[in-house]
N, C-alpha and C positions, 0 to 999 in steps of 0.2 A: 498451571501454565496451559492456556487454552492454542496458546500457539504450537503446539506438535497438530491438533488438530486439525485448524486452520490450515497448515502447513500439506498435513496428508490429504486435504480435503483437493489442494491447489493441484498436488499429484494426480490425483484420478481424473480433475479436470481437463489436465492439460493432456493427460493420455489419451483420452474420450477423444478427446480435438485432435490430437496425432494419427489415432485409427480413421477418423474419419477423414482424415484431410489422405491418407497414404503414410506419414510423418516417420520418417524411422529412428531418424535421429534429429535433439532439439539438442543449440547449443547453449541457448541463455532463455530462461523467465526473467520479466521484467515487469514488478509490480511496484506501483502506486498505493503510496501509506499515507493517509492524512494524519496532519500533525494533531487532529486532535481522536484519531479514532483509537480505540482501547488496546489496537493490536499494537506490539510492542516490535520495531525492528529489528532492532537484536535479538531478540529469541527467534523472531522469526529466521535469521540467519542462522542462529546456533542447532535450531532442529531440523533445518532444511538438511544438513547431511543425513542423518538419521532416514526422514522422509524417503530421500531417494535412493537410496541403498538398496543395493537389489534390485531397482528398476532399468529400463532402459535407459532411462535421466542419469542412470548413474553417474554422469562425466557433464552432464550441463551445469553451467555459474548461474547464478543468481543476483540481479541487481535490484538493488530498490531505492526508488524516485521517492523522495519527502514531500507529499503539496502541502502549499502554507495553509494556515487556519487562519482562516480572514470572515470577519465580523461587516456589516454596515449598523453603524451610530444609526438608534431612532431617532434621537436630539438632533443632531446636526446633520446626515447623512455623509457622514469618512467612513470612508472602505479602511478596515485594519486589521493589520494581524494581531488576533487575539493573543498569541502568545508573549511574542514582542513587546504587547501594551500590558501587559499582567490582567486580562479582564477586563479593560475597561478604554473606552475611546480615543485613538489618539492626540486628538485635536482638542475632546469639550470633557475630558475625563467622565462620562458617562458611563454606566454600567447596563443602560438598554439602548440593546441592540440584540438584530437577529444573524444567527453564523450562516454563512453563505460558500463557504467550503472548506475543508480538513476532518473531516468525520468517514471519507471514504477511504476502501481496500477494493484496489482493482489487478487483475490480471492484465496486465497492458499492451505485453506482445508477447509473443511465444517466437524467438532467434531462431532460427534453422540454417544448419551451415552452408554457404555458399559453392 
């Protein structure tokens, strides 16, 4: 499970970014998971306790935003979500085409309490 890593990696990011910013306390991470990237969201939830245990973070949530995996048809030019269409186009059931997004993992915003 690559995600504890991924997970701790998100932690020392987001500290780096809280020292530098002043940040004493964050109340929510909010990352961005492409529906077709390898990280997995549920694990990523499941070890994010683990993660911040013992950190400052210890008391920040965690939300994560799904973006679609969307294709455009070489044949006909439809924008589709790949997952949706099982692979393949869904307007000319073609199978070429190039992904145009869902492959990404972003840190999105870093919450701090009001």
């Amino acid at each position: 499970m690559h995600e504890l890593g991924i997970v701790m990696e998100i932690v020392k990011v987001v500290d780096n970014i809280a020292k530098e910013q002043g940040i004493t306390t964050v109340d929510t991470i909010v990352l961005q998971i492409g529906e077709l990237s390898p990280v997995v969201p549920k694990y990523i939830e499941e070890c994010y306790p683990a993660a911040i245990d013992g950190t400052f973070m210890e008391n920040t949530k965690l939300e994560i935003e799904i973006m679609p995996g969307n294709g455009m048809c070489n044949d006909c030019g439809t924008v589709f979500n790949i997952l949706k269409s099982e692979g393949a186009c869904s307007k000319c059931h073609s199978k070429n085409f190039d992904i145009l997004s869902g492959r990404d993992f972003y840190i999105k915003e870093i919450k701090v309490p009001e």
